[in-house]
N, C-alpha and C positions, 0 to 999 in steps of 0.2 A: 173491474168491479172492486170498491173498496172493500179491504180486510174490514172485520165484527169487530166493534168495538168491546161487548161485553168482556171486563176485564178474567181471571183466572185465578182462581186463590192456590197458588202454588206455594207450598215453604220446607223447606227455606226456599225464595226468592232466587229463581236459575239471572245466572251474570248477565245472559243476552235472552230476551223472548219477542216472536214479533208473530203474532195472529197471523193467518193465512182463511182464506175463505172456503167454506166448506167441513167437512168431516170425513171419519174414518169409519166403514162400519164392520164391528166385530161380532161375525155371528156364530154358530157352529160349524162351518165349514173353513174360519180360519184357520193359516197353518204360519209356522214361525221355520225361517231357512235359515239353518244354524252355521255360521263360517265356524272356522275351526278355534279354539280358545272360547267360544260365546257358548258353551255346552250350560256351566255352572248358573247364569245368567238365562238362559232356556227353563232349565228349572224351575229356578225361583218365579219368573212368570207365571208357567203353571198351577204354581206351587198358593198364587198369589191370586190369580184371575179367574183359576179353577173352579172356586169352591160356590162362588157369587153366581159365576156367570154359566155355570152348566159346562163351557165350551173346554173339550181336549187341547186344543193348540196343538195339533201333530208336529212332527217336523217333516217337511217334504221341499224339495227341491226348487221347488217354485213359492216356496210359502209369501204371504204376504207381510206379513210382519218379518223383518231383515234384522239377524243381531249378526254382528260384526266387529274385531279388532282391527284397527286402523292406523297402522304407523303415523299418519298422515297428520292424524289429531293428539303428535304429540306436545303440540304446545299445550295444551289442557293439563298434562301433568299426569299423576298418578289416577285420580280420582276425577279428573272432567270426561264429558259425553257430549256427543250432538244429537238431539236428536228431530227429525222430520217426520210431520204427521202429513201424507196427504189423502185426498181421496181416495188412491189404490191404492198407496202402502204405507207401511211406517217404516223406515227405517232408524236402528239405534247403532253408535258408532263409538270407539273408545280404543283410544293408547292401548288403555290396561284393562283386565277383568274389570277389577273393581269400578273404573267409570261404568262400565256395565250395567254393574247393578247399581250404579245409582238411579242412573237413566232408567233401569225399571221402576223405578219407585215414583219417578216422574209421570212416566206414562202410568202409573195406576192413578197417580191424584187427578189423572187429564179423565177418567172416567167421574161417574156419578159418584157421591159417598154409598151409594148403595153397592158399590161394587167391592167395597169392604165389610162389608157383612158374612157373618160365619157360615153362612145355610145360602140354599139355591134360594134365587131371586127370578120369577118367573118374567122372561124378554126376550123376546125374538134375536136383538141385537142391539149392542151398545155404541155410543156415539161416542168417537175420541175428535176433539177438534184439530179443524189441522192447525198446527203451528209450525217455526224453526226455532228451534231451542240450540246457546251453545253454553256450556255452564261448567264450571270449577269452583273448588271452594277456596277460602280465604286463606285460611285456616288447616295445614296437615292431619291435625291433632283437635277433633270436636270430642269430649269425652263426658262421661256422668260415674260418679262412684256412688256403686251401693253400699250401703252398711250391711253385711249376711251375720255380724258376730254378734254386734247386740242383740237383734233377733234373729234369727232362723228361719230364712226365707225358701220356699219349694223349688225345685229346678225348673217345673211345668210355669210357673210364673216368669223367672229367670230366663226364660228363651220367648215368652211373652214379654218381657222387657225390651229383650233383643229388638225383638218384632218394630216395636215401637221406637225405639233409637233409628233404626237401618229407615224408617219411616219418613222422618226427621233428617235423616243423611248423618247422626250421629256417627262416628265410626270407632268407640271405645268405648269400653264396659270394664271400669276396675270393679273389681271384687276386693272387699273391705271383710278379707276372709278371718283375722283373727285381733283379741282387743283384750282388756281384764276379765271381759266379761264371758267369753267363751270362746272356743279353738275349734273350725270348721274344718280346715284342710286336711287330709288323710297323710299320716305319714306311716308305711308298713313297719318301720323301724323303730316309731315313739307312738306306739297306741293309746297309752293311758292319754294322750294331748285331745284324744276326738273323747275316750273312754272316762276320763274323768274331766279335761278341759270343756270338755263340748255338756258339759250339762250345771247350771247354778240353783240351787236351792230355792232360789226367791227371787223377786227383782223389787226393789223399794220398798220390803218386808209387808207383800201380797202373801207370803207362804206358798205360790205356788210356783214348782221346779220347771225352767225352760230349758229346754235342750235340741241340738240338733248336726248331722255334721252331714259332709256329701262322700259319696265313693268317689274313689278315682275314677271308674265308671262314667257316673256320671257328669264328674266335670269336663273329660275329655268328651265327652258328647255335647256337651255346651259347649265347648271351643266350638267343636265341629261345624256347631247350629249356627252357630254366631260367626263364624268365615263364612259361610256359604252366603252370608248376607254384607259381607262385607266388615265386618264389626269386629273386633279386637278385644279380647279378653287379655287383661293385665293383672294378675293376681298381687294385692299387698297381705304381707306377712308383715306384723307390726315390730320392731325390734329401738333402740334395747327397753324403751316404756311401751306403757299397754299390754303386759306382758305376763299379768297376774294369774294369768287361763292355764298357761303355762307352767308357772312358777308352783302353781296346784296340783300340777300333774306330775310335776317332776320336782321336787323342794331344793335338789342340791343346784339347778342353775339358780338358784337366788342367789342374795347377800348374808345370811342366816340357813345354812343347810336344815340344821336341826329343826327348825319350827316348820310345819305341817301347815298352810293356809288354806281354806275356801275358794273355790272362782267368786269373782268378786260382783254382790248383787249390790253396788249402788252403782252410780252414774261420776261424771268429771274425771280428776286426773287421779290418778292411784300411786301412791309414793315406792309401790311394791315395781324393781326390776330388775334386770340379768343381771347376776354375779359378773366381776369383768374377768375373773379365771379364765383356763384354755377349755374347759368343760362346757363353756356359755359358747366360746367361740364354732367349737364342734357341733354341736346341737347345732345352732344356727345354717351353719355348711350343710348339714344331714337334711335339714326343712327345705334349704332353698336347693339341695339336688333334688328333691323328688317336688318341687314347685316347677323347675324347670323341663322337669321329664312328662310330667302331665300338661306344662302349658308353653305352648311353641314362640308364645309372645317373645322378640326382643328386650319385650319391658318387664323389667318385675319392680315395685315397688314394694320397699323396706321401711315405708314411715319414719320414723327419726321425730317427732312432732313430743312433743310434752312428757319429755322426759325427765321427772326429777332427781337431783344428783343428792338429796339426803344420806339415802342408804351409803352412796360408795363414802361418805364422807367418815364411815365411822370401821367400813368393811375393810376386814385387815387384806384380805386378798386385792379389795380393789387400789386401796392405797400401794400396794408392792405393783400394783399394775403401774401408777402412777408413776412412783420413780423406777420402774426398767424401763421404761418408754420415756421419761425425762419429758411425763408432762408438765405443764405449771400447776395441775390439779390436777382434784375430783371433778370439778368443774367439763374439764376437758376429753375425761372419758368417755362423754354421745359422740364426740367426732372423732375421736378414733377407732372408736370398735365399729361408727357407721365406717370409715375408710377400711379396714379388714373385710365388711361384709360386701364393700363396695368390689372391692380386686376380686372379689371372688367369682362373682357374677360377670366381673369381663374378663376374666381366664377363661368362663364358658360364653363369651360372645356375647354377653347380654348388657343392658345398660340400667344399671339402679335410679330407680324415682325413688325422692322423697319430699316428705312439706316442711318448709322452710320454718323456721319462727322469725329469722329478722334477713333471709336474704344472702348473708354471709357464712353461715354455720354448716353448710354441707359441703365433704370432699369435693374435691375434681370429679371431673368426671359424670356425677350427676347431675339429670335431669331435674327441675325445682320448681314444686308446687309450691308458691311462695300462698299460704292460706291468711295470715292476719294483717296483712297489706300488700296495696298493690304496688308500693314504693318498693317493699322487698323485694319485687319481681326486675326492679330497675336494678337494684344494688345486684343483685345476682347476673344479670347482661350482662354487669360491665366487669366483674370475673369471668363472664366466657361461658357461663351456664347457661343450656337450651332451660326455657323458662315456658310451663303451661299455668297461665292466667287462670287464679282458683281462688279470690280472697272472697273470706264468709261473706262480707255485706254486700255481692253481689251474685256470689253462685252457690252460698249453701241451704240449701231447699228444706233443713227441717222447720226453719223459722217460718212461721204461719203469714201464710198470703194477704190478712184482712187484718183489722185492728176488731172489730164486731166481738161478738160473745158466741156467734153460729160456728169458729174456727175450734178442731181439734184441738187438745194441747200439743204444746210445741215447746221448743228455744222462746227464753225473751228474745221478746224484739220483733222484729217486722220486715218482710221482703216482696215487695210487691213484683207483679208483672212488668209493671213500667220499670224498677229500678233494675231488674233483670235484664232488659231491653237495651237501658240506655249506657249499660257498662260498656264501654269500649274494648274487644277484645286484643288490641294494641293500645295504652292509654297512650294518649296524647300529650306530645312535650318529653318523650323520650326521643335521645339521639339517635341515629338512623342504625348507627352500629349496632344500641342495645334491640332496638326496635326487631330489627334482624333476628334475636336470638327470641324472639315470642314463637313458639311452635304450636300453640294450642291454647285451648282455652276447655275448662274442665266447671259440671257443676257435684256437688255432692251431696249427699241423702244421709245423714247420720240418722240412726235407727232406734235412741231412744225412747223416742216418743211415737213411734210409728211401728205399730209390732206386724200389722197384716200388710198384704200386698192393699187391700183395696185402699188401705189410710194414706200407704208409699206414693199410689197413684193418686191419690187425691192432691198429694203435696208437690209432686212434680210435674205436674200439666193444670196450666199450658206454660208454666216459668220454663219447663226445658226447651218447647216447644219457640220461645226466644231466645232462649241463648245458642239454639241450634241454628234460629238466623241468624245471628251476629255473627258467627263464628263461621257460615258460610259465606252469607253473602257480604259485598263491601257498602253496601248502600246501608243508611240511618235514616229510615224515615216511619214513626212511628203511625201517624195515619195510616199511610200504606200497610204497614204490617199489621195493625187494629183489623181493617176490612178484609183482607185474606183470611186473616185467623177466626173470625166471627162466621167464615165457608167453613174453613178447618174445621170447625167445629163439627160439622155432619160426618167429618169422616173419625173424626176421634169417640162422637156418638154411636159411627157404625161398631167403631171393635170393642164398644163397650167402655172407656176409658173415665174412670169414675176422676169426679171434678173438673170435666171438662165447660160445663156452663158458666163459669168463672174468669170471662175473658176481661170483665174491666179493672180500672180500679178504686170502684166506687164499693166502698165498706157494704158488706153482707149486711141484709135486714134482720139476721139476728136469726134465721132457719137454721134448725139442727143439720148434722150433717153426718152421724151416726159416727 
């Protein structure tokens, strides 16, 4: 009997999928037979199919639903799965945990969007169709940076974010934890940085004061949330610009001890940065051991990004930095104090991310979000630097989706769905060598114009929602991804996901959008 045609709107796009005739049916007396390492994955199931479908999922020895680690499927990698739907059972199979849980995330899209919905959903039993699925992704490194420093975003959203990346098969979450404009990250040794950094007076001269910072508490419970779903938390700490939050809290690491600043309520680049004394250096040490102690990430990112070298040009400290170090300048102070903060971080086993400006400008060693072109990203391969694909005009998400008058404000400029789609997460016409060094591909949310979760989410779906394909799957084919995503769409309706009716890219009729 021939396999159903009806196709599947699966996304990202699994590498191999082939229909099989029939279904699976999940009623209350399913049970899930847990091999050993498939515990974490067991969970999230429950945790996942629970709430919709009424049904426990016990574990029992015989269960029908099979999760399993599988040496077998180690070609798949870290992160690939197989998985089989048949009439009598499902099984799911993987290398590693983490295939696991992707392969749950797949089997949930094989249900109805209804089974993503928050509240019981009255049904006997659910229909999974059968298929064989084998799938990997492209891409190590699928990632999205939040901005938490411009504004001050809830942790209960923040693991709702999660939710929705691990959805997507994203499997990174940097936290854009500190900027001029306020200091989130807790340090028990420099309090005044949440106590006076974490709060500014105004923002665009509103008069009215934003403030906000997280416990260690609670960000180590966000690691937590976010492994258990696969997903990576990478905290950046901004250094030596964007540094004004700081510089307010503490006056002697500036360039001018004596003068007393503000956290600073405008927007753009701030000429305000770290003294290049051994005072700057310490402080920086002290932030990034207790960044490291609350987040297990191998990655910590240091930003490096729009640093202006004004100040050191006139600071008598940072000019004596210059000539003990026999630099050619002032000029050349962002790459050396980035190289001190870089040794530091792989003394403790970790590897520093920062964003490029032209590709050439970060130590060894690091990781390089090359962000204002993706030509930087080539000059950076061919130094030997692992490179994640991040430049604005196709992955920074605060620029408005539509050209219409119905868009929030935003970024000048414009980024549509299409042009999100059709960025290549390896460009093309790089040598096979540099090619090699693309690790990932990253989009990002800067938060000046976007102060609530619900405006964040309007800005970043369904745009993440494609770069989550690209970066998993190897196929380009935007038809296909148009008609899956326009399914997608009932299930980003079910969790509530504001702007998700926004799949094409034909300019809004001009509807407000609050």
């Amino acid at each position: 009997m021939p396999a159903p045609r009806e196709p599947l709107a699966l996304v990202p796009r699994p590498l191999k999928l082939a229909r099989r005739f029939g279904s699976f049916a999940l009623g209350p007396g399913t049970a899930v037979r847990i091999a050993p390492g498939a515990e974490g994955a067991a969970s999230l199931l429950r945790e996942l199919l629970t709430p919709a479908t009424g049904f426990p999922l016990p574990a029992a020895p015989d269960g029908e639903i099979i999760l399993a680690l599988d040496p077998a499927l180690g070609g798949t990698g870290e992160e690939g799965y197989g998985l089989t739907v048949a009439p009598d059972a499902v099984l799911l199979r993987a290398a590693r945990p983490a295939g696991l849980l992707h392969g749950v995330q797949t089997l949930r899209q094989l249900l109805p969007a209804e089974a993503l919905l928050p509240g019981a959903v009255r049904a006997e039993c659910w229909e999974l169709p059968c298929v064989e699925i084998t799938d990997r992704p492209l891409l190590p490194r699928r990632g999205f940076m939040i901005d938490v420093a411009r504004h001050f975003q809830p942790v209960p959203w923040l693991r709702r974010l999660v939710d929705l990346l691990a959805l997507h098969k994203l499997n990174v979450l940097q936290l854009h934890l500190t900027d001029d404009q306020g200091w989130r990250m807790p340090v028990p040794a420099l309090p005044r940085l949440t106590e006076i950094g974490g709060v500014r007076a105004e923002t665009l001269g509103d008069g009215v004061p934003h403030g906000g910072a997280y416990s260690t508490a609670e960000l180590r419970g966000l690691v937590a949330y976010a492994g258990a779903r696969g997903v990576e938390i990478v905290p950046e700490i901004e250094v030596p610009g964007h540094t004004r939050a700081a510089i307010a809290a503490y006056p002697h690491l500036g360039n001018d001890p004596a003068r007393t600043l503000p956290v600073w309520t405008r927007w753009g680049v701030c000429d305000t940065v770290l003294g290049m004394g051994d005072e700057s250096l310490d402080f920086v040490r002290t932030v990034l051991d207790e960044v490291m102690d609350v987040f297990p990430s191998r990655h910590v990112h240091v930003g490096g990004d729009e640093c202006p070298s004004t100040e050191w040009h006139h600071s008598p400290s940072a000019l004596d930095r210059v000539r003990t170090e026999r630099l050619p300048g002032p000029d050349a102070l962002r790459g050396w104090f980035l190289g001190q903060v870089g040794r530091h971080l792989a003394a403790h086993g970790r590897v520093p991310f920062g964003w490029s400006e032209n590709g050439t400008d970060l130590p060894p060693g690091f990781t390089v979000l090359p962000w204002r072109d993706t030509d930087h990203g080539l000059a950076a391969a061919r130094r030997g630097h692992r490179v994640i694909t991040s430049a604005y005009r196709t992955s920074y998400l605060d620029y408005p989706q539509h050209p219409g008058p119905g868009e929030p404000p935003g970024q000048p400029g414009l980024l549509t769905l299409r042009q999100v789609y059709e960025a290549d997460p390896v460009p093309p016409g790089w040598e096979p060598e540099a090619a090699r060094q693309v690790v990932g591909r990253q989009a990002a949310l800067w938060s000046e114009y976007a102060p609530t979760p619900a405006h964040l989410e309007y800005l970043a779906f369904p745009r993440l929602t494609a770069l989550a394909e690209r970066a998993w799957s190897p196929r380009r084919d935007w038809d296909d991804f148009g008609a899956r995503l326009t399914r997608h769409r009932l299930r980003l309706d079910a969790l509530g996901v504001r702007g998700a009716d926004r799949f094409s890219d034909t300019p809004p009729t001009g509807e407000e959008t609050g």
